[in-house]
C-alpha positions as CSV (number, residue, x, y, z in Angstrom):
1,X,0.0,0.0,0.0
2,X,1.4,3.4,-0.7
3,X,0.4,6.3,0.6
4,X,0.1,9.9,-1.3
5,X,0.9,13.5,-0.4
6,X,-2.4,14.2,0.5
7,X,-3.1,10.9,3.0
8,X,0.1,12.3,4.8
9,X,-0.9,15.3,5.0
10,X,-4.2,13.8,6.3
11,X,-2.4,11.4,9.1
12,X,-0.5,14.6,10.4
13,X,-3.6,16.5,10.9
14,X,-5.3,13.6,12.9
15,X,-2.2,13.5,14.9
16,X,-1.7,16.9,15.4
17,X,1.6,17.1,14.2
18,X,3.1,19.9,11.9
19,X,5.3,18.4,9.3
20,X,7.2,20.2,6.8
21,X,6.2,20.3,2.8
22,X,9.5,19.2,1.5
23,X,9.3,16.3,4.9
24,X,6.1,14.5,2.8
25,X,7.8,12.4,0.9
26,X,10.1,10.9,3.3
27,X,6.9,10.4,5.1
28,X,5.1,8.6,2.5
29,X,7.5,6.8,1.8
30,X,8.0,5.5,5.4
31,X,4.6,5.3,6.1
32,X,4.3,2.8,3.4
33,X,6.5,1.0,4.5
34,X,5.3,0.1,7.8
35,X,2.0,-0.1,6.6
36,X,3.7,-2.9,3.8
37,X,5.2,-4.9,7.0
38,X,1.4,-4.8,8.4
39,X,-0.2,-7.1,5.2
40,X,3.3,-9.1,5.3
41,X,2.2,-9.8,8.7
42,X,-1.8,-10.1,7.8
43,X,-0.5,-12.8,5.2
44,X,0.9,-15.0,8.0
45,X,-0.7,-19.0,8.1
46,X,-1.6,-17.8,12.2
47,X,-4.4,-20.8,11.8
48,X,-4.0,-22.9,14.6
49,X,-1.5,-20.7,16.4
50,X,-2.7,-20.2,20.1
51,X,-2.2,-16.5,21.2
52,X,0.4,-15.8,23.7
53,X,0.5,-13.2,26.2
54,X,4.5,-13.6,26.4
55,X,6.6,-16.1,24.4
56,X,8.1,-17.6,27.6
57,X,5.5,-19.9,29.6
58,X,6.9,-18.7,32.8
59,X,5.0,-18.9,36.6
60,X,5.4,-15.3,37.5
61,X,7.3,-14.5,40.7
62,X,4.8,-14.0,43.6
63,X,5.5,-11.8,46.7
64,X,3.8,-11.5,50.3
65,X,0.8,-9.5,50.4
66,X,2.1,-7.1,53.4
67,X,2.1,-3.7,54.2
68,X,5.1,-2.0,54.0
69,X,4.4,1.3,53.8
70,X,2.5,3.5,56.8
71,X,-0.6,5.2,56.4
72,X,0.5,8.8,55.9
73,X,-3.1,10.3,55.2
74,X,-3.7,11.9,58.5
75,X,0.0,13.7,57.9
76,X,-1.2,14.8,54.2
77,X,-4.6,16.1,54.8
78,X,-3.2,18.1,57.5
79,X,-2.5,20.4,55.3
80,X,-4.6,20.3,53.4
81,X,-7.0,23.1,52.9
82,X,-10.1,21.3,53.0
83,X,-11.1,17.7,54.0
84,X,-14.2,16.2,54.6
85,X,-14.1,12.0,56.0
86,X,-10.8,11.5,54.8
87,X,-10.9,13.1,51.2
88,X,-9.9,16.5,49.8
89,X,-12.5,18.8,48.8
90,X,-11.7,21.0,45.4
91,X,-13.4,23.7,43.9
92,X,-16.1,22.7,41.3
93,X,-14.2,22.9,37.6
94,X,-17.2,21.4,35.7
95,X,-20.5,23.5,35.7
């Protein structure tokens, strides 16, 4: 698939990037390329293939569920300018 001047120019506004005019067709031209690499990939036999979530069937290293930080709220909110039950109150931003 190749792309033209005018999908770049496209992609880059969806983005929000600002690209140069004389950048484009280095752009295309990369853009195509990846997007080339894409259908390569699309074209791959996968039937049969279970997905993996990593290549390594590894157990994953497990550690103790324990505390090991102390409860610093009561320090925080202290200075706080305003709390109510434990939680900050904030001016309304959204009318």
């Amino acid at each position: 698939m190749s792309l033209g001047p005018d999908e770049v120019r496209r992609i880059a506004w969806l983005a929000r990037v600002a690209i140069r005019e004389e950048d484009i067709p280095d752009y295309a031209r990369n853009l195509s390329r990846i997007l080339e690499l894409v259908e390569q990939m699309n074209a791959a036999d996968t039937e049969g293939v279970e997905p993996l979530a990593h290549p390594l069937e590894l157990p994953q290293r497990m550690r103790p569920d324990e505390v090991t930080e102390e409860d610093r709220r009561e320090r925080y909110q202290a200075i706080a300018p305003l709390v109510e039950r434990g939680l900050y109150l904030v001016p309304r931003v959204i009318e």
